[in-house]
N, C-alpha and C positions, 0 to 999 in steps of 0.2 A: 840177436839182441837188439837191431838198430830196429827192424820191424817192430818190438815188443814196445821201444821206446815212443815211437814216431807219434802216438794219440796224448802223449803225455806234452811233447812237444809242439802240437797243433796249438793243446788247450794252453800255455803259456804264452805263444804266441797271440793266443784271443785273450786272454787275460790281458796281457801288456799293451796290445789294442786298445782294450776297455778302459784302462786306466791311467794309461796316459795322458797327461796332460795336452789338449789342444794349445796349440799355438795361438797366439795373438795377435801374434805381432810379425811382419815380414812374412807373412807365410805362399805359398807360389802364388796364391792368387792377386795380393796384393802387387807382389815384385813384377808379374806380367803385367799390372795395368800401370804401376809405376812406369816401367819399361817402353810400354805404349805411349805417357804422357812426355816423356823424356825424348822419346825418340821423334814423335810429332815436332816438339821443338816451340808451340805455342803458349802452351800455360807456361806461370813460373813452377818451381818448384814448390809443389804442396806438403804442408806442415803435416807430418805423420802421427798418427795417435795422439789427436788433440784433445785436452781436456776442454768440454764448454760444459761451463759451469753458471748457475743461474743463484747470485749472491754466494753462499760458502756452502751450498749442495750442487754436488757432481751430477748432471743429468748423465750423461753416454761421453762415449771416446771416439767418435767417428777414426776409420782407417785414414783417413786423407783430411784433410780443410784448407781449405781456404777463407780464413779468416774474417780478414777486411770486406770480405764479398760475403760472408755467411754464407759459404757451402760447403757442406758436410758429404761426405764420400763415406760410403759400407762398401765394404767385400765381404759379402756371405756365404760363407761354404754350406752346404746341408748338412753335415757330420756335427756341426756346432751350432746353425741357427734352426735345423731344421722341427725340432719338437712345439709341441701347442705351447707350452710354457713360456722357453723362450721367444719362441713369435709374437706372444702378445706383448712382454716385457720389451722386445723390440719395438714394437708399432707403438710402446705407449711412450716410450722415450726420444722416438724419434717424431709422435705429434707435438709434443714439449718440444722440440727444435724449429718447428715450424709453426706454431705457434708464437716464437719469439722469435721468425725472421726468417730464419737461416732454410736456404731450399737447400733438402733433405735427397740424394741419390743414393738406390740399390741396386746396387751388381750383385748375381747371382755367379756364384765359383763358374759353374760351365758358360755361361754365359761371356764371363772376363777370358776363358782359356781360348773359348772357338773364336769369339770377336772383342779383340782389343781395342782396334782401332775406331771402333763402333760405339763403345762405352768410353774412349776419351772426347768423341765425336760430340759424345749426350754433354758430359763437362766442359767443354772448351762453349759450347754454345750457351750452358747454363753459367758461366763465368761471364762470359761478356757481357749477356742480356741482365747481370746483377752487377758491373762494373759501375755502369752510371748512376747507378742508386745506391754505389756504399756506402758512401759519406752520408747518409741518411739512415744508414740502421747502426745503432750502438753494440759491439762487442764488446764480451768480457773477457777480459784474457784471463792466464794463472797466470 
């Protein structure tokens, strides 16, 4: 009976795969470069799932920012960025961020899991080198 079962049980498990809902928010890859930026001990704490919003249209949600400095932080997994669709709706929302300022970083999932302390390396440098220039670029908060 468990043999007869087991192709029935595969295909649910693909199914529930499929259609589950991707995480957003907190998911490992973020919590490892969190983890990395916390443990370095140099930046502050960055504001998670920030809205920047240009007037009362939401451009994107960057994983991390740093506001006052206009730096936007992504963690992309492939399983959720990796389609032609998505990538472009990525690249077109995050040239709207840098077009209005804000320097824009991508981490790729594998890339945050092998080297953490590599991609807090990229921010903590891209933080400083926009520190003396904050008070010259305008943020919008919600």
């Amino acid at each position: 009976m468990l043999c007869s079962s087991f192709p029935v049980a595969i295909s649910l498990v693909r199914w529930i795969s499929a259609n589950a809902p991707t995480p957003t928010r907190d998911t490992p890859i973020e919590l490892k470069l969190l983890e990395a930026i916390q443990r370095k001990g140099r930046l502050p704490e960055p504001t998670k799932q920030k809205e920047v919003r240009k007037g009362d249209i939401l451009l994107t949600i960057p994983d991390f920012a740093y506001a006052t400095e206009k730096v936007a932080i992504f963690c992309d997994g492939f399983a959720y960025h990796g389609s032609k669709d998505v990538l472009a709706s990525d690249s077109q929302k995050r040239n709207e961020l840098q077009a209005d300022g804000w320097a824009v970083l991508t981490f790729w999932g594998k890339t945050i899991l092998k080297y953490p302390d590599r991609c807090e390396e990229q921010i903590w440098r891209t933080w400083k080198a926009r520190q003396s220039g904050a008070e010259n670029r305008r943020v919008t908060t919600t």
